[in-house]
PDB file of N, CA, C and O in Angstrom:
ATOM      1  N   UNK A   1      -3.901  -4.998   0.626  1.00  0.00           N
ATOM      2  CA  UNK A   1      -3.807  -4.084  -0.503  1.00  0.00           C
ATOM      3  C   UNK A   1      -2.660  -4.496  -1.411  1.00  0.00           C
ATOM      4  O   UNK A   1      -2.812  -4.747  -2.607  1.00  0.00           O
ATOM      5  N   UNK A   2      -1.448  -4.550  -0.732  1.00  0.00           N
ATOM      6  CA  UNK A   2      -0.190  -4.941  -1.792  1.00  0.00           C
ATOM      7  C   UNK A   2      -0.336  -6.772  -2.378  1.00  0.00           C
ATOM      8  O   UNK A   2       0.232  -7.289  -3.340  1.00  0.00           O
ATOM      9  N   UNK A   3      -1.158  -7.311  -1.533  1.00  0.00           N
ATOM     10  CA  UNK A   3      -1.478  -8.810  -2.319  1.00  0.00           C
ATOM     11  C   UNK A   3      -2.467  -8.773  -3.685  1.00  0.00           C
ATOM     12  O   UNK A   3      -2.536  -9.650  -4.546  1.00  0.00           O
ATOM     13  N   UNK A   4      -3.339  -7.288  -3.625  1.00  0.00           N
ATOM     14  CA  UNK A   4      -4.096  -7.495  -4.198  1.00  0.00           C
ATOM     15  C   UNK A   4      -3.912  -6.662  -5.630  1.00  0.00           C
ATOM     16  O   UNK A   4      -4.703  -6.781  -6.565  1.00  0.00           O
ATOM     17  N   UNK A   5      -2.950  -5.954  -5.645  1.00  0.00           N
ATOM     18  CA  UNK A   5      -2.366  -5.047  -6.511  1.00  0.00           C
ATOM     19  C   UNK A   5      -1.426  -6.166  -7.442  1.00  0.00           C
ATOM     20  O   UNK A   5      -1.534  -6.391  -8.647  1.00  0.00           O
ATOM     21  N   UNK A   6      -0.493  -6.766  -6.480  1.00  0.00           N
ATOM     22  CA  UNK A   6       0.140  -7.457  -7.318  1.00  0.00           C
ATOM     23  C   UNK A   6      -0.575  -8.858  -8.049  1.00  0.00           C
ATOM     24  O   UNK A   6      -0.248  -9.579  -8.991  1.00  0.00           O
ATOM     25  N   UNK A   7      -1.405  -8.839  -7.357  1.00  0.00           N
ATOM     26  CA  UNK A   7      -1.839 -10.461  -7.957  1.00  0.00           C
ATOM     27  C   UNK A   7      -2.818  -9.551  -9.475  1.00  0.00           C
ATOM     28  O   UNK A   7      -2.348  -9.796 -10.586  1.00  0.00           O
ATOM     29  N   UNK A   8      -3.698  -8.879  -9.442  1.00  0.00           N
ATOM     30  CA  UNK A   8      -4.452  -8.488 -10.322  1.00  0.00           C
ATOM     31  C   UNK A   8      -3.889  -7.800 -11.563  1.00  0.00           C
ATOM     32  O   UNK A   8      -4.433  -7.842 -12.667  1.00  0.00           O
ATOM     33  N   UNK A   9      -2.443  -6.990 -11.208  1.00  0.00           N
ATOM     34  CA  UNK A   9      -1.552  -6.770 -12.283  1.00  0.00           C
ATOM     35  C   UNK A   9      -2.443  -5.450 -13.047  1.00  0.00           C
ATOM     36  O   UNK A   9      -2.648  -5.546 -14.257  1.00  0.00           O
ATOM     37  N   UNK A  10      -3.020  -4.074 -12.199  1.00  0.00           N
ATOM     38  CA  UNK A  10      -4.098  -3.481 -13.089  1.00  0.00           C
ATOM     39  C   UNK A  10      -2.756  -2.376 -13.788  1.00  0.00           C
ATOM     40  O   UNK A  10      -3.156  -1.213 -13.726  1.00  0.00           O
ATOM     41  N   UNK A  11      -1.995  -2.425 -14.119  1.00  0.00           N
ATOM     42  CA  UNK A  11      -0.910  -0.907 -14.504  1.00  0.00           C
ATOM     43  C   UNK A  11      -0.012  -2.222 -15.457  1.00  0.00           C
ATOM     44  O   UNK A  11       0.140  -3.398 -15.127  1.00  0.00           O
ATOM     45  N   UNK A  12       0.433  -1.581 -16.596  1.00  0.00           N
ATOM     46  CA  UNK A  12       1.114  -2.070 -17.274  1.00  0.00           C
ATOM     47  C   UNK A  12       3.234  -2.190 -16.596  1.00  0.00           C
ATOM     48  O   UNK A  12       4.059  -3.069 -16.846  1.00  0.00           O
ATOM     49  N   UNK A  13       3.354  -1.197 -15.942  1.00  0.00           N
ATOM     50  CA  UNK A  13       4.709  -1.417 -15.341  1.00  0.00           C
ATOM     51  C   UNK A  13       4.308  -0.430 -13.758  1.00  0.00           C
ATOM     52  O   UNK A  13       3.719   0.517 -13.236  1.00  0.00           O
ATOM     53  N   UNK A  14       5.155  -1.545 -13.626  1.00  0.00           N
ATOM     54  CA  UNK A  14       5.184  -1.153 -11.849  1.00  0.00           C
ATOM     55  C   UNK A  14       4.162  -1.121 -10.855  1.00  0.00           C
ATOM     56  O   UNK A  14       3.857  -0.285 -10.004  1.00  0.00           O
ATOM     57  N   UNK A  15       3.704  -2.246 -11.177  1.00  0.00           N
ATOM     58  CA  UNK A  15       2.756  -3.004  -9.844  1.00  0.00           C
ATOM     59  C   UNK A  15       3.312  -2.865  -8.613  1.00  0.00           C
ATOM     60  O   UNK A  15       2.935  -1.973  -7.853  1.00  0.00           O
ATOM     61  N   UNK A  16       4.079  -3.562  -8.354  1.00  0.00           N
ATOM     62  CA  UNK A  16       5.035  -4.119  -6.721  1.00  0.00           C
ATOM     63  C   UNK A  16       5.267  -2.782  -6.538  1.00  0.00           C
ATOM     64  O   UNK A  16       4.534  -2.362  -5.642  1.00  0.00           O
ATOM     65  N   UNK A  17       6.028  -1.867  -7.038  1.00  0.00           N
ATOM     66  CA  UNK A  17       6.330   0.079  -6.574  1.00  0.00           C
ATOM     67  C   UNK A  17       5.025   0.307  -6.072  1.00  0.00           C
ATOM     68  O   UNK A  17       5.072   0.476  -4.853  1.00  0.00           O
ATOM     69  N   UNK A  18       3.589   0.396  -6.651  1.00  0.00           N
ATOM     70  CA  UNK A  18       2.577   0.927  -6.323  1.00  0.00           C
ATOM     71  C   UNK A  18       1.863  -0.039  -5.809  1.00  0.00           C
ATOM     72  O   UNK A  18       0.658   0.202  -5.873  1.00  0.00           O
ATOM     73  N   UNK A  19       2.075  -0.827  -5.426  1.00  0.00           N
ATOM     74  CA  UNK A  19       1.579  -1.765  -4.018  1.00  0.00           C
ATOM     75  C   UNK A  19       2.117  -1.398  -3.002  1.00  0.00           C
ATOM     76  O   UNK A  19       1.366  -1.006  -2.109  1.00  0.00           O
ATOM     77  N   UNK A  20       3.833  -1.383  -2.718  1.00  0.00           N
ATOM     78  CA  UNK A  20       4.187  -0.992  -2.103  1.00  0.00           C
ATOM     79  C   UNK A  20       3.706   0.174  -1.407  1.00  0.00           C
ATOM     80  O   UNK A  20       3.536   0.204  -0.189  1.00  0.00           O
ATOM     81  N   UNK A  21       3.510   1.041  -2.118  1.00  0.00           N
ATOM     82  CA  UNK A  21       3.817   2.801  -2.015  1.00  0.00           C
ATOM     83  C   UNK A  21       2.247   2.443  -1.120  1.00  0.00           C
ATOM     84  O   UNK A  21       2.299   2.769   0.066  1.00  0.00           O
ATOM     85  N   UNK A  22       1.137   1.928  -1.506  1.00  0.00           N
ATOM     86  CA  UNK A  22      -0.111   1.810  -0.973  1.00  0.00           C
ATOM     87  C   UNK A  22       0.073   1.461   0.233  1.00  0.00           C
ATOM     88  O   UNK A  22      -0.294   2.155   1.182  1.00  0.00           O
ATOM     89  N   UNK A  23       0.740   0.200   0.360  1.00  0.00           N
ATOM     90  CA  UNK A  23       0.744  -0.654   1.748  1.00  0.00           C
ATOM     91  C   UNK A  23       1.838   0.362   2.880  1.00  0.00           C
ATOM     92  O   UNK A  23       1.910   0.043   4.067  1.00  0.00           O
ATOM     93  N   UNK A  24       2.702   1.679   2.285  1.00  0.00           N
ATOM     94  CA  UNK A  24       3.490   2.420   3.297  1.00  0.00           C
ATOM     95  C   UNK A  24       2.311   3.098   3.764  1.00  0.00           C
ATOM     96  O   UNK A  24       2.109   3.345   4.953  1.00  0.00           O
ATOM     97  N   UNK A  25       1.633   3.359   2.942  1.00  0.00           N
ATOM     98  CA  UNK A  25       0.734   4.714   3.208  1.00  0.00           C
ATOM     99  C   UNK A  25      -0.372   4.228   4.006  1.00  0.00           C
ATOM    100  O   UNK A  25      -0.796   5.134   4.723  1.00  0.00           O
ATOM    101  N   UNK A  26      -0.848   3.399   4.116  1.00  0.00           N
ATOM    102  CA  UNK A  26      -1.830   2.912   4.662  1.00  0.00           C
ATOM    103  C   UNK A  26      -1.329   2.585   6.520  1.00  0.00           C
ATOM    104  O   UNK A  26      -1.937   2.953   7.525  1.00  0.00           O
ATOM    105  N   UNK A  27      -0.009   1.767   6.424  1.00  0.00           N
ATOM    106  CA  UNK A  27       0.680   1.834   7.455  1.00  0.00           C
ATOM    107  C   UNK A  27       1.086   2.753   8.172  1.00  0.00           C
ATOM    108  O   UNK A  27       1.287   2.472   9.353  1.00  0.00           O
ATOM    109  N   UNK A  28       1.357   4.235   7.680  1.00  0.00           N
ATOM    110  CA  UNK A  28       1.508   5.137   8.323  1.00  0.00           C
ATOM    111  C   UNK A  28       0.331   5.879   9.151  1.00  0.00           C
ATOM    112  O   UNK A  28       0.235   6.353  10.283  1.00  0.00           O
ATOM    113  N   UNK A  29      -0.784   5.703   7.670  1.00  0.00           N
ATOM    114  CA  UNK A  29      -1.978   6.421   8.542  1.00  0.00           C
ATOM    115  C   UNK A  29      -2.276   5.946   9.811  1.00  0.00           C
ATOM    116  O   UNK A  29      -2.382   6.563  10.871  1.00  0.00           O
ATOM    117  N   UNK A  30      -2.449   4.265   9.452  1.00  0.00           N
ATOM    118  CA  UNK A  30      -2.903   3.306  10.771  1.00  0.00           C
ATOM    119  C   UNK A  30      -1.956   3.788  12.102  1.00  0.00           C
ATOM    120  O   UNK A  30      -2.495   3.956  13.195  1.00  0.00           O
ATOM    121  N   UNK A  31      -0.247   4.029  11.877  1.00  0.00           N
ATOM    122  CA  UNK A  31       0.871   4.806  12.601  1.00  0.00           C
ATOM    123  C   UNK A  31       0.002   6.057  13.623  1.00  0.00           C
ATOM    124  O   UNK A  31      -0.158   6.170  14.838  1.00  0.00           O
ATOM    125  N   UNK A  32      -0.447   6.902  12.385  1.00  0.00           N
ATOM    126  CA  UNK A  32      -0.670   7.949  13.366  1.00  0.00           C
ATOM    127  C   UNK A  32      -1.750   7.972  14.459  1.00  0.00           C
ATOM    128  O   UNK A  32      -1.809   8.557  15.540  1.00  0.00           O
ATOM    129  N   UNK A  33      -2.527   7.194  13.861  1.00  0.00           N
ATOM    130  CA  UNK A  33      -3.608   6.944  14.352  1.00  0.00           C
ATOM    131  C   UNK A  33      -3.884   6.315  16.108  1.00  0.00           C
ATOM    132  O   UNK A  33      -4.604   6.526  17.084  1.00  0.00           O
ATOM    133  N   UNK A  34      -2.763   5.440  15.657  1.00  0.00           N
ATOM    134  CA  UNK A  34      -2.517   5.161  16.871  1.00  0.00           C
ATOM    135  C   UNK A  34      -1.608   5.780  18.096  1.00  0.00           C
ATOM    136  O   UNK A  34      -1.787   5.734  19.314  1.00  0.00           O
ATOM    137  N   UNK A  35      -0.468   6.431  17.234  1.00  0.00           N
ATOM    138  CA  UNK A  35      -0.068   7.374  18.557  1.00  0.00           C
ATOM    139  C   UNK A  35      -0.612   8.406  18.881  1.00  0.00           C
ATOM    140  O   UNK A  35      -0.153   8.845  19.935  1.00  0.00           O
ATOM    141  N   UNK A  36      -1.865   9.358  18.185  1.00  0.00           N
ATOM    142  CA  UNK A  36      -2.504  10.378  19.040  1.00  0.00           C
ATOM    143  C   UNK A  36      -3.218   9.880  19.846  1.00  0.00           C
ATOM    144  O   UNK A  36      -3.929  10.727  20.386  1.00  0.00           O
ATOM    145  N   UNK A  37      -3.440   8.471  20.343  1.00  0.00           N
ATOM    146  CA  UNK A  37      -4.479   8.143  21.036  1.00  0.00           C
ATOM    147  C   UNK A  37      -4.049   8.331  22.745  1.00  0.00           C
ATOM    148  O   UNK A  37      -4.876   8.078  23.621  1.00  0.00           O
TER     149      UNK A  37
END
Protein backbone atom coordinates (compact mmCIF):
# COMPACT_ATOMS: atom_id res chain seq x y z
CA UNK A 1 0.00 0.00 0.00
CA UNK A 2 2.65 2.70 1.08
CA UNK A 3 4.82 1.66 -2.25
CA UNK A 4 1.92 2.21 -4.10
CA UNK A 5 0.69 5.55 -2.80
CA UNK A 6 3.96 6.95 -3.07
CA UNK A 7 5.02 5.84 -6.38
CA UNK A 8 1.54 6.95 -8.10
CA UNK A 9 1.63 10.42 -6.32
CA UNK A 10 -2.60 10.53 -6.41
CA UNK A 11 -2.92 13.87 -3.67
CA UNK A 12 -1.23 16.96 -4.53
CA UNK A 13 0.73 17.28 -0.90
CA UNK A 14 1.35 14.64 1.37
CA UNK A 15 1.65 11.35 -0.17
CA UNK A 16 4.38 9.63 2.24
CA UNK A 17 1.89 11.06 5.56
CA UNK A 18 -0.99 9.16 3.85
CA UNK A 19 0.88 6.14 2.87
CA UNK A 20 2.14 6.01 5.94
CA UNK A 21 -1.04 6.58 7.97
CA UNK A 22 -2.47 3.52 5.49
CA UNK A 23 0.40 1.13 6.01
CA UNK A 24 -0.11 1.88 10.32
CA UNK A 25 -3.58 1.07 9.89
CA UNK A 26 -3.49 -1.82 8.00
CA UNK A 27 -0.70 -3.14 10.40
CA UNK A 28 -2.65 -2.73 13.29
CA UNK A 29 -5.72 -4.38 11.98
CA UNK A 30 -3.49 -7.39 10.76
CA UNK A 31 -2.11 -6.71 14.94
CA UNK A 32 -5.38 -7.44 16.21
CA UNK A 33 -6.21 -9.95 14.31
CA UNK A 34 -3.76 -11.91 15.27
CA UNK A 35 -3.76 -11.61 18.96
CA UNK A 36 -7.51 -12.58 19.45
CA UNK A 37 -6.63 -15.73 17.96
Amino acid sequence: IMFVISEIHPFLDGNGRIARVMMNAELVKETKKWLNN
